[in-house]
Backbone as CSV, one residue per row, in Angstrom:
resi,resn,N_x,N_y,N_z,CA_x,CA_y,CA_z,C_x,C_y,C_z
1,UNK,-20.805,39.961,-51.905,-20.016,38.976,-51.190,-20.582,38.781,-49.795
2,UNK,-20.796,37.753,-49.518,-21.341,37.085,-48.125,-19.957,37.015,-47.384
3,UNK,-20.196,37.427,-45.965,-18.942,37.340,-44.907,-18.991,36.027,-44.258
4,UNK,-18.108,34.927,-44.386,-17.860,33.646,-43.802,-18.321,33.715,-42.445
5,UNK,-19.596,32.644,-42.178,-19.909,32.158,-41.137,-19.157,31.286,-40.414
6,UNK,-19.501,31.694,-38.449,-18.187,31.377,-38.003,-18.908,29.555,-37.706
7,UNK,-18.370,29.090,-37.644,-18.619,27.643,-37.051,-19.764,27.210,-36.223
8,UNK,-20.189,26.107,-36.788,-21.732,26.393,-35.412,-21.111,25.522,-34.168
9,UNK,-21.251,26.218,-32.597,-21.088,26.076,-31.670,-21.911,25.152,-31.047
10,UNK,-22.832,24.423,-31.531,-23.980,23.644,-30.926,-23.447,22.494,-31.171
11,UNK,-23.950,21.750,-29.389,-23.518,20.308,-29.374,-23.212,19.277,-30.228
12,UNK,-22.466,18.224,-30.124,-22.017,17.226,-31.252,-23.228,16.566,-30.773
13,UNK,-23.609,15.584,-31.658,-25.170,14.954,-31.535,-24.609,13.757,-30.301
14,UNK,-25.980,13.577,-30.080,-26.074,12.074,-28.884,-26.372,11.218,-29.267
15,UNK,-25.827,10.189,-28.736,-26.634,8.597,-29.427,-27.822,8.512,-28.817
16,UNK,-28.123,7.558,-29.503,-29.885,7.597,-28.950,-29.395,6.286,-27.612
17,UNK,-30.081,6.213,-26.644,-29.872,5.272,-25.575,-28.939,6.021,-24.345
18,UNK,-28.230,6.943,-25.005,-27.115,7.464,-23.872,-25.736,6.691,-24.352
19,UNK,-25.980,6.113,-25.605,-24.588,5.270,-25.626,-23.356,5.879,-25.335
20,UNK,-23.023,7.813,-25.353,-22.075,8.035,-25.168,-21.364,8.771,-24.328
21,UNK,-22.522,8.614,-23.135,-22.229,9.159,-21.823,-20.893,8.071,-20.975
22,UNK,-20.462,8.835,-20.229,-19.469,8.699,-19.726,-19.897,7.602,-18.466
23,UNK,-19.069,6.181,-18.449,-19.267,5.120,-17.268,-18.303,6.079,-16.055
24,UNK,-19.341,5.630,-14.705,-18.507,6.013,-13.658,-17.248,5.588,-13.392
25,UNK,-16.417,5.998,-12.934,-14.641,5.500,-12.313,-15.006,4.534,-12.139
26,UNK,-15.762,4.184,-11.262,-15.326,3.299,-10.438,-16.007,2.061,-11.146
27,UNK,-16.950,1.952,-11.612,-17.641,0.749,-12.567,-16.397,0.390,-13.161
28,UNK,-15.955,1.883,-14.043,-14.401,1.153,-14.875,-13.376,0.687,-14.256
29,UNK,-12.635,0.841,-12.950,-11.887,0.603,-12.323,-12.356,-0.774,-11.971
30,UNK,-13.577,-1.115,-11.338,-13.704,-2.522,-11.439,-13.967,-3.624,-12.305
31,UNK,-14.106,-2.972,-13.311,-14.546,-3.628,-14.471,-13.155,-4.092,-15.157
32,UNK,-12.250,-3.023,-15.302,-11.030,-3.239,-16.234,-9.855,-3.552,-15.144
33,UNK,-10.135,-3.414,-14.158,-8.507,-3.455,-13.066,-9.268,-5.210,-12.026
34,UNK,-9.578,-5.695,-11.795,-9.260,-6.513,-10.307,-8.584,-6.550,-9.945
35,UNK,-8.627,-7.314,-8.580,-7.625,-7.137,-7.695,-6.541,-7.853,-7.994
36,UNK,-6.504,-8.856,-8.991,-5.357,-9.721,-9.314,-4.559,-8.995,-10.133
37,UNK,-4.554,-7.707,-10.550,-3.722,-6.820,-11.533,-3.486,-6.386,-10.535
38,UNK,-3.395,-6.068,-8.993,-2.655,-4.831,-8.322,-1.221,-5.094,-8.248
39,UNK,-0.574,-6.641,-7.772,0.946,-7.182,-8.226,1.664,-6.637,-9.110
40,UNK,1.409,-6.623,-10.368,1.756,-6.017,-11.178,1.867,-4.371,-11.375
41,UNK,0.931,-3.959,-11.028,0.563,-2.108,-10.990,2.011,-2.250,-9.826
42,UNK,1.783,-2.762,-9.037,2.416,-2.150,-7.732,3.838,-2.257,-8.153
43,UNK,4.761,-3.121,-8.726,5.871,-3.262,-9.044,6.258,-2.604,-10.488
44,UNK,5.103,-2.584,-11.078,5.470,-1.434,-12.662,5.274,-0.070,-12.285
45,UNK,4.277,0.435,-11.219,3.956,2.223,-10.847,3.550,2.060,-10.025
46,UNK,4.363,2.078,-8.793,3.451,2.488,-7.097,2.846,3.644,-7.175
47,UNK,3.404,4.453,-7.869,2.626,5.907,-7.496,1.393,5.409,-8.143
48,UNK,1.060,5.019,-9.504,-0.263,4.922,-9.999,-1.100,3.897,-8.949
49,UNK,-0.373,2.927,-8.521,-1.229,1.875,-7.680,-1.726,2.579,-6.486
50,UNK,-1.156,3.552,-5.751,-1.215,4.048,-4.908,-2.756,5.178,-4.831
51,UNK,-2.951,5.591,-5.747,-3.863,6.533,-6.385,-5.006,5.741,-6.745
52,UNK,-4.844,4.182,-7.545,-5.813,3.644,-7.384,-6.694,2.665,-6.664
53,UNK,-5.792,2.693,-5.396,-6.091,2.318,-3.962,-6.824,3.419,-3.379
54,UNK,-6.638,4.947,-3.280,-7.271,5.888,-2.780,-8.597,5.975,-3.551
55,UNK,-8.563,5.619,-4.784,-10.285,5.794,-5.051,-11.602,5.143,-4.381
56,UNK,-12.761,6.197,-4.259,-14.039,5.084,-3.356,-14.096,4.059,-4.027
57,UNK,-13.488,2.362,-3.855,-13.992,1.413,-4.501,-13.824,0.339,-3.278
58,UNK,-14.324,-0.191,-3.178,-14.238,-1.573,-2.149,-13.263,-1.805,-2.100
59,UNK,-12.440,-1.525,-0.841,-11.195,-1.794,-1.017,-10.553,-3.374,-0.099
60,UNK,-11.746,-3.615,0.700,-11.328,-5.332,1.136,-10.627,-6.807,-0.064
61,UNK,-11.282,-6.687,-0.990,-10.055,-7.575,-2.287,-9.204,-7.280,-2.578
62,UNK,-8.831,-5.729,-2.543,-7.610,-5.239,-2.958,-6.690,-5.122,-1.549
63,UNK,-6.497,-4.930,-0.719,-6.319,-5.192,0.711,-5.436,-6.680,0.721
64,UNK,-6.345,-7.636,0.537,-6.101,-8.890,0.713,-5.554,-9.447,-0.650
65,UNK,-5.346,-8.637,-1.743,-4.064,-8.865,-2.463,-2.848,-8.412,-1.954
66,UNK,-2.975,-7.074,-1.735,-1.653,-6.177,-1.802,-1.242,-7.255,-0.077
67,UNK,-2.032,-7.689,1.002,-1.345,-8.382,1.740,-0.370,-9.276,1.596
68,UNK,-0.452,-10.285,0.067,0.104,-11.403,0.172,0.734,-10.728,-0.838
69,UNK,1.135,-9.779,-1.236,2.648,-9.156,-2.369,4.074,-9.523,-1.084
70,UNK,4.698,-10.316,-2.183,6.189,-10.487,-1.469,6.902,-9.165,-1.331
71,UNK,8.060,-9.555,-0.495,8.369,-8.390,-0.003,9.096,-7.243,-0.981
72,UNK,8.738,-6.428,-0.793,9.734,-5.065,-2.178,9.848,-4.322,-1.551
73,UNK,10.930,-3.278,-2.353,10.367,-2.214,-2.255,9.386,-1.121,-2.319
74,UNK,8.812,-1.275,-3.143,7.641,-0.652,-3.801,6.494,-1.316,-3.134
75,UNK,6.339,-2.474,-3.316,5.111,-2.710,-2.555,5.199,-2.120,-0.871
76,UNK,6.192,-1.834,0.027,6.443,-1.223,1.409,5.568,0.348,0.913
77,UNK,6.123,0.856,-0.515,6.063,1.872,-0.627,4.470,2.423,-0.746
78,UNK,3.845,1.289,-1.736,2.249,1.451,-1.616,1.410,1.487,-0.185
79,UNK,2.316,0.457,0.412,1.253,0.130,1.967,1.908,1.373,2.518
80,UNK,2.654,1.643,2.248,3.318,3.378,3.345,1.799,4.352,3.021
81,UNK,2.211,4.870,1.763,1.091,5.336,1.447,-0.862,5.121,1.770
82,UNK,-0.690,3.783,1.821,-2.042,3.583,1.570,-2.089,3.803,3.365
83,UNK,-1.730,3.365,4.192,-1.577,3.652,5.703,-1.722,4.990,6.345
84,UNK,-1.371,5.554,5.657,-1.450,7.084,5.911,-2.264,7.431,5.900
85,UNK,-3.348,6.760,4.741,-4.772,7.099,4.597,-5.714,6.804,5.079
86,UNK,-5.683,5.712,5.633,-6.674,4.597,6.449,-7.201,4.644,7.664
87,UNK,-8.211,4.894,8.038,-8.869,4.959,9.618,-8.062,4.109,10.427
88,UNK,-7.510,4.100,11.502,-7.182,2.736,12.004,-8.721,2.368,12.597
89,UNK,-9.870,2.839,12.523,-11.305,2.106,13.066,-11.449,1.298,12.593
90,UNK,-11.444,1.174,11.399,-12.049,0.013,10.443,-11.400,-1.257,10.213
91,UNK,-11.933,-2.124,10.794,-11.389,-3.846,11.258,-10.610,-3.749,9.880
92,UNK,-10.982,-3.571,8.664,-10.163,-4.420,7.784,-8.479,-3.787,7.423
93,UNK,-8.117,-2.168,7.298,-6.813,-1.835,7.392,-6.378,-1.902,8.460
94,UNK,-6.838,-2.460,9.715,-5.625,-2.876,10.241,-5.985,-4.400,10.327
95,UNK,-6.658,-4.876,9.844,-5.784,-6.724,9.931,-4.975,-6.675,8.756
96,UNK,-5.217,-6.092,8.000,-4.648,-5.972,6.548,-3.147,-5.591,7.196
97,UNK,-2.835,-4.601,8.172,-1.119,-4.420,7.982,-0.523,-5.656,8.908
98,UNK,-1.350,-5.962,9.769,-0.898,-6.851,10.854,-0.308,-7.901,9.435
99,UNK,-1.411,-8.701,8.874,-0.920,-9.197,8.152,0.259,-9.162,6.954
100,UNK,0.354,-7.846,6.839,1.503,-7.192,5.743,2.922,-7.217,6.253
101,UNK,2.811,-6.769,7.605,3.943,-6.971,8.504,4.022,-8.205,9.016
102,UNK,3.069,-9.278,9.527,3.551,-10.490,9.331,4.613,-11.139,8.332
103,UNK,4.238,-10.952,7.246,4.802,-11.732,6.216,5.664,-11.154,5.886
104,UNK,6.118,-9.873,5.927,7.244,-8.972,5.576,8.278,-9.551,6.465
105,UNK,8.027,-9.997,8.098,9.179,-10.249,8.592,9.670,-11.939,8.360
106,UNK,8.224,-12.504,8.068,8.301,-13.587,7.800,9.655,-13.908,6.599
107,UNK,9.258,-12.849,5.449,10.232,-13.031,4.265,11.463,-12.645,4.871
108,UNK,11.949,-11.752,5.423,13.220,-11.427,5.972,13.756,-13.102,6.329
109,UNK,13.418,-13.541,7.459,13.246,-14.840,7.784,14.225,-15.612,7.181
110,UNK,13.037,-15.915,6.177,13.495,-17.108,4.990,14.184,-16.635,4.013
111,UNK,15.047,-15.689,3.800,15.798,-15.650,2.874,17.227,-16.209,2.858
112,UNK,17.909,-16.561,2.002,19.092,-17.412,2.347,20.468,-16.698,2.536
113,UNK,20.344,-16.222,1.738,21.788,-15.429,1.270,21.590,-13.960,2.685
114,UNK,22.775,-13.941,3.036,22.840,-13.387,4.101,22.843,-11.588,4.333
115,UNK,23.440,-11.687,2.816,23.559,-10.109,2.229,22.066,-9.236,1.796
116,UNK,21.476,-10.360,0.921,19.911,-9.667,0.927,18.973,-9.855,1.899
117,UNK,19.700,-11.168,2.477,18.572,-10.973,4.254,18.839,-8.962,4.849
118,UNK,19.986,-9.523,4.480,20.388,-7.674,5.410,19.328,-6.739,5.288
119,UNK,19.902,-6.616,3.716,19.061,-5.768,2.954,17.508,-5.442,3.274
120,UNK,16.974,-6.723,3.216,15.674,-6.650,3.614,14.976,-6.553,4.914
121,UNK,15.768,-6.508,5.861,15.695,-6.712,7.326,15.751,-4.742,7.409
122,UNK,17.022,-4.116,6.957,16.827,-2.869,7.183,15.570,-2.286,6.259
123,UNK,15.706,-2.643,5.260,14.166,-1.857,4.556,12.679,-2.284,5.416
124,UNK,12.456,-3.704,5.819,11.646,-3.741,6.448,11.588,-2.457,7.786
125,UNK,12.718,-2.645,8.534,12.390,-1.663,9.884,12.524,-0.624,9.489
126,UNK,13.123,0.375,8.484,12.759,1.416,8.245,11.485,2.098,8.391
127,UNK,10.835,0.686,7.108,9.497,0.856,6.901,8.473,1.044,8.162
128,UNK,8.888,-0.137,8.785,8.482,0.281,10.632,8.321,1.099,10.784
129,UNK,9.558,1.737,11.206,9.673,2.902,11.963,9.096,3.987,11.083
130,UNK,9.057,3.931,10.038,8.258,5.786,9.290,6.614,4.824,9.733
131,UNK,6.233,3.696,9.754,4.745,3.569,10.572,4.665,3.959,11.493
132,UNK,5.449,3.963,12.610,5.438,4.308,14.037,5.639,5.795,13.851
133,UNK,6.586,6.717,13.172,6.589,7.756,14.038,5.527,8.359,12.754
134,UNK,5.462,8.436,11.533,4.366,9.053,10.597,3.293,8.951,10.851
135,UNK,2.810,7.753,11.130,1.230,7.803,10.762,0.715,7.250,12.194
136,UNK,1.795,6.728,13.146,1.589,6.906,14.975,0.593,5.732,15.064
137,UNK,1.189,4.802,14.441,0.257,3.344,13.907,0.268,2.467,14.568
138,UNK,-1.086,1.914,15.919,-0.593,1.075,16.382,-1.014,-0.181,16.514
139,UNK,-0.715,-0.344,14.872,-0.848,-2.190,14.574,0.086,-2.509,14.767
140,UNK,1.323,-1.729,14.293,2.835,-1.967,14.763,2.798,-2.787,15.524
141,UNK,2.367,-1.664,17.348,2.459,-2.632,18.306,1.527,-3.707,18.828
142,UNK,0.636,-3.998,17.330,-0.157,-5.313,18.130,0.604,-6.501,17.768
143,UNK,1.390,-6.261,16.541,2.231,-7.417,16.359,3.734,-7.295,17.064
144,UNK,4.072,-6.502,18.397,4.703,-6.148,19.317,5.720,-6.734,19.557
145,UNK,5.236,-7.990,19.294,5.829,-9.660,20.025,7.053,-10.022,19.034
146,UNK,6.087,-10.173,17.592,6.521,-10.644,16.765,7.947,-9.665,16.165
147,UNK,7.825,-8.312,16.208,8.716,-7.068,15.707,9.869,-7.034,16.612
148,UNK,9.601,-7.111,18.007,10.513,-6.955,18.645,11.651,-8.681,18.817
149,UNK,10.681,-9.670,18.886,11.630,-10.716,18.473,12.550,-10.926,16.762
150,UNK,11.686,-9.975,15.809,12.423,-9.837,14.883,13.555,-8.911,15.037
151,UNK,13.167,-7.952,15.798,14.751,-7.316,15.939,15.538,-7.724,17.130
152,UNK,15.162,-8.575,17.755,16.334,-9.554,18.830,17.274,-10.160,17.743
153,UNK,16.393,-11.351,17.147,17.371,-11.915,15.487,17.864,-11.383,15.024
154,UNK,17.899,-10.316,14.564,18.336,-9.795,13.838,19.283,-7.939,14.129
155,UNK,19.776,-7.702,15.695,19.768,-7.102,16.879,21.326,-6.968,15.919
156,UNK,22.045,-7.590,14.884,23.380,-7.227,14.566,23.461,-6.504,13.388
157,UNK,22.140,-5.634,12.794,21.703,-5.104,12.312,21.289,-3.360,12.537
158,UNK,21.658,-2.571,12.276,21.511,-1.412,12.965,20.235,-0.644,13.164
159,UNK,19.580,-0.843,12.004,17.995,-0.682,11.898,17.406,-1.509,12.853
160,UNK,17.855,-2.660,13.313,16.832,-3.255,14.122,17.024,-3.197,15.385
161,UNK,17.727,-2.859,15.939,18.039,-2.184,16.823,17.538,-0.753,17.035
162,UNK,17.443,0.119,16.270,16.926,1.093,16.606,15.360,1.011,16.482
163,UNK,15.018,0.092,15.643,13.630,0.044,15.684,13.145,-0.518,17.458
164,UNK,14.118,-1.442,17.657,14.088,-1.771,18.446,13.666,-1.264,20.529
165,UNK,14.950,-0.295,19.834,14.796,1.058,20.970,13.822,1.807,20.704
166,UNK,13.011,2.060,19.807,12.199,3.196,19.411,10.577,2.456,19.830
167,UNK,10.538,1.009,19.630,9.416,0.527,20.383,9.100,0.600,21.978
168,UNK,10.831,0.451,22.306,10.315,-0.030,23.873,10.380,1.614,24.098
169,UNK,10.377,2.672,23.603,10.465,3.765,24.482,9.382,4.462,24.050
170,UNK,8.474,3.836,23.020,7.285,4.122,22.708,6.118,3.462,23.699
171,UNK,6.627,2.206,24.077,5.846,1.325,25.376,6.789,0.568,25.976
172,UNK,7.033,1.192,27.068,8.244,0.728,28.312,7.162,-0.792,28.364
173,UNK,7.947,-1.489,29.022,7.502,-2.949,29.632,7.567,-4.021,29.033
């Protein structure tokens, strides 16, 4: 009687060409994701969008999507995140929030109904304020003008008001 040989341990074969080597992340990430899928990622899984914003991939198209996402929650929640991460050196994350916070207060703005203006007026300055005191961000105050006249408007609001106070005692004048 022969004793059962154990399994042979040697590699599964290769294709010839390399066909079955592994594409880099990031080829696949650009290949299968553009930037016109981040809308979607961002409102179905911030956490996943968030993660695939942190990968090395060119992140100026994706930037200048996630800028023009209307206002959410979740999308505040990606740019929270992605802010945290970001040089403020590099020209493009911060025109990118200037612009994010533009339009964020912009939407407050134009909303009609007076109850989700609320709503969105305090989530916006929240969001503010964890920029200002978290990540000590000061695109905040390049759009200075614009934040602090949003919380004059909107001054019957309790968040904006404190955002309010929390700017000028961050820069008296």
């Amino acid at each position: 009687k022969s004793s059962p040989q154990p399994p042979s341990s040697s590699p599964p074969p290769q294709a010839s060409g390399g066909a079955l080597q592994a594409s880099p992340p990031q080829h696949l990430l650009l290949s299968h994701f553009p930037p016109s899928a981040l809308p979607s990622l961002v409102e179905q899984n911030p956490t996943l969008a968030s993660h695939v914003l942190s990968l090395p991939i060119p992140l100026t198209p994706y930037l200048l999507t996630l800028s023009k996402l209307p206002l959410s929650l979740r999308s505040m929640e990606v740019v929270s995140r992605l802010a945290s991460r970001l040089p403020l050196s590099e020209p493009h994350p911060s025109t990118f929030l200037r612009v994010y916070i533009t339009n964020c207060l912009t939407s407050c703005a134009s909303i009609p109904d007076r109850y989700l203006q609320s709503r969105a007026v305090r989530l916006v300055c929240v969001f503010l304020q964890s920029l200002l005191r978290d990540s000590g961000r000061e695109v905040v105050m390049e759009v200075g003008v614009e934040v602090q006249a949003f919380c004059i408007e909107f001054s019957r609001i309790r968040e904006a008001a404190t955002l309010f106070k929390m700017i000028k005692s961050q820069h008296p004048g």
